[in-house]
N, C-alpha and C positions, 0 to 999 in steps of 0.2 A: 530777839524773837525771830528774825531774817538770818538765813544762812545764802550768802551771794554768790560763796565760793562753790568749786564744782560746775560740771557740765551737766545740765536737764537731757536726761535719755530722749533719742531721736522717737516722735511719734508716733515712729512706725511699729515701738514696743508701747502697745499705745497703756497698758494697763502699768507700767514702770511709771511713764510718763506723765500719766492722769496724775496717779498717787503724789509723786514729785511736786508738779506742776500745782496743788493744791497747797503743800507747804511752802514752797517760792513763794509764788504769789500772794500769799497771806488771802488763801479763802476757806480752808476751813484745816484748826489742829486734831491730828485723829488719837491723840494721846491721854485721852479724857479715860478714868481708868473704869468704865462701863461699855465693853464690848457695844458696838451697834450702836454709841452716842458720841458727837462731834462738837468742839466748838467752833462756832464762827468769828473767825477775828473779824475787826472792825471794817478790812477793805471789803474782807467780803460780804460783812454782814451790810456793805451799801452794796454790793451789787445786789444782795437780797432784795433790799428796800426798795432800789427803782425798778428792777422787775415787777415786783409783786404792784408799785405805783401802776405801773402800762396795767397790769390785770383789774386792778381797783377800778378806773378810768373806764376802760371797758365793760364794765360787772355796773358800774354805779351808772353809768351812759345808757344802759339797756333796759333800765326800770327794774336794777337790782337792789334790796337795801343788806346792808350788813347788819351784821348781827354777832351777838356770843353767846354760846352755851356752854353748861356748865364741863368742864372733865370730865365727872365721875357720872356713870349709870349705873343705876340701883341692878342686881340681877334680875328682879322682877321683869323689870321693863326688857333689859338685854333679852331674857332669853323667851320673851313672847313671841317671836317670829325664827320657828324651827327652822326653815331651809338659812335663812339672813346665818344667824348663829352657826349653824354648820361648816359656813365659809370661813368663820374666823375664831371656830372652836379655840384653833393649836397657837394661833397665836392672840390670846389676849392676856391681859398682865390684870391680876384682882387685888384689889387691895382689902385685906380680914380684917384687920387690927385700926383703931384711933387708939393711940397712944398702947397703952396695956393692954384695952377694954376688946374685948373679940365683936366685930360687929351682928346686927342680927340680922342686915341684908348686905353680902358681899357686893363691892363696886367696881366695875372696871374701869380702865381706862380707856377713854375710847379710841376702838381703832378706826372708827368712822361715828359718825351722828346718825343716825337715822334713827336710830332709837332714844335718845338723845331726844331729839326735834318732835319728834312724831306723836308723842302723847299731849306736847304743849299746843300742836295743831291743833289736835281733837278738839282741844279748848279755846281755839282763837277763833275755827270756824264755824258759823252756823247758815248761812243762806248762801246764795250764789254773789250776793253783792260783797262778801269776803273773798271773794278768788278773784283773779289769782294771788298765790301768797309766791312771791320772789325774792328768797334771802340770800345770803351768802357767810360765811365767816372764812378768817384765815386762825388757822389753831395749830396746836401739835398735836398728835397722834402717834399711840405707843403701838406696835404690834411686836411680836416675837418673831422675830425672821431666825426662821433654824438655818436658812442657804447659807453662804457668803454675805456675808456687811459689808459694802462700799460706801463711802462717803456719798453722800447726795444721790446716791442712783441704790441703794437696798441698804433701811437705817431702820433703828428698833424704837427711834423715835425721829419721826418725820417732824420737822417744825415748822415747815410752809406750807400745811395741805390748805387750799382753797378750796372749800366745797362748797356748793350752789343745792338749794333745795324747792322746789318748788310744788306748787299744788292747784287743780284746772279742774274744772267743770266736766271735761270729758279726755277721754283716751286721743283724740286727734288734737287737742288743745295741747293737751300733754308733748305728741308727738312733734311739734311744731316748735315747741321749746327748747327738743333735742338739736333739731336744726339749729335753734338759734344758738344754742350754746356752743354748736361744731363751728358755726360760723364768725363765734366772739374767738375760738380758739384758733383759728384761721390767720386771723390777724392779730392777732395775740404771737405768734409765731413770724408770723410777717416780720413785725417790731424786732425779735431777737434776731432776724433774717436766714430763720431757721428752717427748711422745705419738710413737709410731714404727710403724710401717708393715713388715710382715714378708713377703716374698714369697719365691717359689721364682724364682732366676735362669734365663733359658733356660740351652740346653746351651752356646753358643755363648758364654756371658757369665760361666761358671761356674769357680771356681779349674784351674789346671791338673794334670789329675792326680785330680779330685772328679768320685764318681760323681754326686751333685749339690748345690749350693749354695743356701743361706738367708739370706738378708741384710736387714740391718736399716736403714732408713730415715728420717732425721725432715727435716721440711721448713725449709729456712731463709724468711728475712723474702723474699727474692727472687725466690722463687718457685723454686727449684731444690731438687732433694733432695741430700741426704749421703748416704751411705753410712759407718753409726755402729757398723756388729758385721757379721760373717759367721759361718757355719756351715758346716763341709764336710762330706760324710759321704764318704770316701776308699775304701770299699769294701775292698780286698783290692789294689789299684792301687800303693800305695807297701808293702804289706811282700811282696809278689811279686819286687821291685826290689831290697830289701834283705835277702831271704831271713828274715825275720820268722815264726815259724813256732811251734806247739807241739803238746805233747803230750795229746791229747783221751783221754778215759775209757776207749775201746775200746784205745790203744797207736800210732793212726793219727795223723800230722803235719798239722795243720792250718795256712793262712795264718790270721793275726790278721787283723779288721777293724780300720779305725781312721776317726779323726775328728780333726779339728783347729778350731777357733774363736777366731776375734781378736776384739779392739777396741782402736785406737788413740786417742791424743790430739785426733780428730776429734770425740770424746764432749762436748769442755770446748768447741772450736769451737761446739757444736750449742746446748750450756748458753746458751754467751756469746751467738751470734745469737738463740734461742726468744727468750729472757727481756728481752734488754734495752732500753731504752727509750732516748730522743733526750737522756734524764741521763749515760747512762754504763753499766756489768752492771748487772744484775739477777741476785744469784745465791740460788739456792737455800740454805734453811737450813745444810743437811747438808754443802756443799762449800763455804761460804763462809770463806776464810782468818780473818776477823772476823765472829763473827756480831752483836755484839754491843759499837757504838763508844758512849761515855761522852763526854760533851761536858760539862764545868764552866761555867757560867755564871758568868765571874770578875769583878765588881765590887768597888772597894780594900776596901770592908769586907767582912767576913765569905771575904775569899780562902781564909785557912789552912781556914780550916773547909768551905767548898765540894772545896775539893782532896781532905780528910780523906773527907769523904764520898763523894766519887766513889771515891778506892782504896778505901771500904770496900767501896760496892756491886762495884766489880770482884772483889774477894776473894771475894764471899759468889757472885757471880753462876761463877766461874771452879771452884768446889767442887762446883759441880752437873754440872759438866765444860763448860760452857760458853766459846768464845772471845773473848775480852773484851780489847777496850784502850780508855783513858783516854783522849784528846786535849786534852793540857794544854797546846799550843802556844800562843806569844803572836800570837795569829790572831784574827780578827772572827770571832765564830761562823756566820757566812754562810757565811766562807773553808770552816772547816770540814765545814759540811752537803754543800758543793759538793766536798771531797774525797772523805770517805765517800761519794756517793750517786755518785760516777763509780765508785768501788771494789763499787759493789752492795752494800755491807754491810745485810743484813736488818734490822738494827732499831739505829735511835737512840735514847737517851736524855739527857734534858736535865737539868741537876743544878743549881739555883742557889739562891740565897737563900731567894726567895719558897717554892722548894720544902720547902726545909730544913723552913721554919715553918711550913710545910702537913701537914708527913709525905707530901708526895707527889713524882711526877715525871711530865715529861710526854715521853712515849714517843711515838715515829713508822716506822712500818714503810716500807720501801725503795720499794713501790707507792703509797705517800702517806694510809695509815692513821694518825690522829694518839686520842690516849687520854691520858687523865691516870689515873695508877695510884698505888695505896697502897703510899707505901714499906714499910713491914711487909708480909713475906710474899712481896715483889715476886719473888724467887728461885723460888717455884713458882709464878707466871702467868707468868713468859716464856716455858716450853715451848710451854705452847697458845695463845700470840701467833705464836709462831715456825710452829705445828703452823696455825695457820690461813692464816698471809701463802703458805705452802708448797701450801696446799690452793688460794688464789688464782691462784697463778701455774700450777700443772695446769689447773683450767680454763680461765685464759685463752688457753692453750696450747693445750689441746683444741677450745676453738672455732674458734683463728685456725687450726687443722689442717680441722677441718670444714670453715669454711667456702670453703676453697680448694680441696676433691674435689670430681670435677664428672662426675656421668654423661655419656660423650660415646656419642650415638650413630651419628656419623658422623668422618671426617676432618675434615670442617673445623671439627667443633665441637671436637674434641681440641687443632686448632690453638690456639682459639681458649682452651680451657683449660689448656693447657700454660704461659702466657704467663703465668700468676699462681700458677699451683701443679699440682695432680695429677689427670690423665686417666683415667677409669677405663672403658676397651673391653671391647670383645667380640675374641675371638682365635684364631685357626683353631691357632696352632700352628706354623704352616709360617716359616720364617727368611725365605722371600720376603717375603714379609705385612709381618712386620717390620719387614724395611728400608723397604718402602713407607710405614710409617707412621713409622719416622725420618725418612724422608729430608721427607715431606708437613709433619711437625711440629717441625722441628729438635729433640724429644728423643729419649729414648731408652724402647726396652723394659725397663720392671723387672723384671718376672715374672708367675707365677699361683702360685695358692695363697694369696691374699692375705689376710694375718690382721690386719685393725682391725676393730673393732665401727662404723664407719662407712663399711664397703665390703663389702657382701654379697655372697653367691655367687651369679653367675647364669650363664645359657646364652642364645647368643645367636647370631646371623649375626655372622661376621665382617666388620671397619669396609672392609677391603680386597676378600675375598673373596665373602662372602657365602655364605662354608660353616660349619656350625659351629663356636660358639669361645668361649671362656668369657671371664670377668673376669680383665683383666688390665688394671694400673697401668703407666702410660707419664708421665713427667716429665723437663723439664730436669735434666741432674745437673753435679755440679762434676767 
C-alpha cells in the first residue's frame, strides 16, 4: 500500500508536495475511479476521527445536540427557496430512477441541508418555549465541482461536512449565535494550532439565501487562502419559505430567525499544509493518529528485554490516555525515523540497551527537538513535551501568517502582495471597486470586519476610487 522509496518534492512546490505527501503518509488514495471522490486510508481516516472528536467536544460543550438527516431531498422541498437553489443550481447530483422505476419526485443529494432540516422544523416548533433549536450533524455532501478536484480542499463529495443549524426567537438572538459559533471556531483552530483570519464576505459572495456571511480563513504555504469554517446568519429568509413560525408571549406568530455554520475536511487540508515540512506532516498533538511512536533499539543481546521494555513504556504511556505504538519491525531504525516523521507523529522515543542501564531514553520531537529523559516518571513529562512542541508550531504558524500580510496602499502594491500571501486595502464598498481590483490582482475580495490581532481597523481612500473605505483583506483563494 506504502511506497517509502523516492524523495517527497521540497514544499516549496507545494501542490507536487500536497499530492505526494497524501500518498506517503497514507491520508487519503486519489485512485478511486470517480473523478472528485477519495479514499481514506486508515491513518488518515484517524486523523479524521480526532479532529472531528476536538469539533464534537466543542459543538456538544455549547448546548449543541447532534443529529442526522436523511441524503435525499424530495425536489419539492429543494427547489422552494429560489435564491438558496440558484446557488447550487450547477452543482447538484439528482437521483430519477429506484431501480428501473422513473421516480415521480426527483431527489438530490444534498449539497448542504437547509432544506433538508427546515420543513421538519416547521414541525418541531410551535411556541417560544421550543427555541432555541441547536443541532448539528457531520454527513457527506455531494456537489458537482466543475473547477479542479483536490483531495481534501475542492471534492465532489465532501465527507466531513459539519454543519450546525439553529433557530431563535429573534434576529439579535440569531446574531449572537454567529458569534458563538466564530468563537467555537477560534479555538477549534487553536487545537490544530492553526492562525485564521475572519472576515464579513461581501453581499455578492455570501451563502445564498444569508442575510450575511462570516468565513474563516487560514493561509496555505502558496500563498493562497482556504476557506476553513463559514457562518451564516439567515435572518428570517429560509423559515418565511418553509413557514417556520411560533408562538410569542403576547399570542402573536412570529417567523424564527435562524443561522447555520459549517466546517468541512478542508480543516485537515489546512493542518496538513500550515505544519508540514519538506519530511512529510507535521501534526499537531491533539489530532495526531500516533502521538507517540516507540522505536526499540534491537541488538542480539539483551532483544527480549529491549521489546519487554518498550510494551511496558507503551502500557504505562497509553493509561494516561496517550496514542502510543511500538515499531518493532525488522527495519534499520533510520527506515523507521523516516516512516514516523512522514506520518508527523509528535514525538519519538528511543528505547535500547544503553538506555535500559542508564534509566533513561532519548526522546525527539517531530520539529527536531532531541532530550534525554529519566525513565521514572517519564509518563508525567510527555504531556508538557507534547504541550510545548504544540506551543511551537502555533508560533511558527503565526509568524509565517504575519509575515505574508502586507499593508497595500495602492494596486499595484496588492499586486504585488497577493503573489505570496494577504493584501490588506482600503475599500469603498462598491462591487465596481472590487471587480477592479480582482481583475488588477488576479485575487479575490475576502471581506471587512476583519478579525486577527495582525490586521487592524483603519479608514482610508479607496485603492480604486479614492472614496472612502475601510480595511479590507483580498488574496489568492483555491
Amino acid at each position: 500500500m506504502e511506497d517509502e522509496s523516492g524523495s517527497l518534492p521540497p514544499k516549496s512546490d507545494f501542490s507536487a508536495w500536497y499530492n505526494d505527501v497524501l500518498w506517503r503518509a497514507e491520508i487519503m488514495d486519489v485512485r478511486y475511479p470517480v473523478k472528485g471522490l477519495y479514499v481514506w486510508f486508515p491513518f488518515g481516516f484517524g486523523l479524521r476521527r480526532h479532529t472531528y472528536t476536538i469539533l464534537r467536544g466543542l459543538l456538544d460543550g455549547s448546548g449543541h445536540d447532534e443529529t442526522l438527516f436523511p441524503l435525499l431531498i424530495p425536489k419539492t422541498e429543494f427547489m422552494k427557496e429560489a435564491e438558496h437553489i440558484k446557488g447550487f443550481e450547477e452543482e447538484v447530483y439528482w437521483v430519477t430512477h429506484g431501480g428501473l422505476t422513473e421516480l415521480d419526485v426527483p431527489l438530490a443529494l444534498r449539497p448542504t441541508s437547509e432544506t433538508a432540516m427546515y420543513p421538519m422544523f416547521a414541525l418541531w416548533v410551535r411556541s417560544h418555549a421550543d427555541l432555541p433549536i441547536k443541532i448539528y450533524q457531520i454527513v457527506n455532501t455531494f456537489r458537482y465541482e466543475t473547477k479542479h478536484t483536490r483531495p481534501l480542499i475542492r471534492l465532489r463529495e465532501i465527507t466531513s461536512f459539519k454543519e450546525a443549524h439553529t433557530a431563535h426567537a429573534t434576529w439579535d438572538e440569531a446574531a449572537a449565535q454567529v458569534e458563538t459559533a466564530l468563537s467555537l471556531y477560534t479555538q477549534f483552530y487553536d487545537d490544530l494550532c492553526i492562525p485564521v483570519i475572519i472576515s464579513r464576505r461581501p453581499d455578492w459572495d455570501k451563502f445564498p439565501g444569508a442575510d450575511y456571511t462570516m468565513a474563516v480563513d487560514a493561509l496555505m504555504p502558496d500563498g493562497r487562502t482556504l476557506q476553513v469554517g463559514t457562518a451564516h446568519h439567515l435572518g428570517t429568509h429560509f423559515s418565511k419559505t418553509f413557514n417556520i413560525t411560533y408562538e410569542d408571549a403576547t399570542g402573536e406568530q412570529q417567523f424564527v430567525s435562524q443561522t447555520c455554520y459549517g466546517i468541512s475536511e478542508r480543516c485537515i487540508a489546512a493542518a496538513i499544509g500550515v505544519h508540514g515540512d519538506d519530511r512529510g506532516l507535521v501534526l499537531p498533538p491533539k489530532v495526531a493518529p500516533v502521538q507517540v511512536v516507540i522505536i526499540p533499539i534491537i541488538m542480539k543481546k539483551q532483544a527480549e528485554e529491549v521489546r519487554a521494555a518498550a510494551e511496558a513504556l507503551k502500557a504505562e504511556l497509553e493509561a494516561t490516555g496517550l496514542r502510543v505504538k511500538v515499531d518493532d519491525r525488522e527495519l534499520r531504525p533510520g527506515a523507521k525515523y523516516y516512516h514516523w516523521e512522514m506520518r508527523g507523529v509528535p514525538l519519538r522515543i528511543e528505547v535500547g540497551p544503553r538506555d535500559l542501564a542508564a534509566g533513561t531514553v532519548v526522546a525527539a520531537t517531530r520539529d527536531g527537538e532531541k532530550m534525554t529523559l529519566l525513565r521514572a516518571g517519564l509518563a508525567g513529562e510527555i504531556p508538557s513535551v507534547l504541550a510545548a512542541f504544540a506551543g511551537r508550531l502555533r508560533e511558527q504558524a503565526e509568524a509565517s501568517l504575519t509575515s505574508r500580510i502586507v499593508q497595500a496602499e495602492s494596486v499595484d502594491a496588492a499586486v504585488e502582495a497577493t503573489k505570496t500571501g494577504i493584501a490588506v486595502v482600503n475599500w469603498c464598498g462598491d462591487e465596481a471597486c472590487a471587480e477592479a481590483i480582482e481583475k488588477e490582482t488576479n485575487a479575490s475580495v475576502l471581506g471587512t470586519e476583519v478579525r486577527n490581532a495582525h490586521i487592524g481597523k483603519s479608514e482610508g481612500a479607496c485603492i480604486v476610487c479614492g472614496r472612502p473605505g475601510t480595511s479590507t483583506v483580498i488574496a489568492r483563494t483555491y
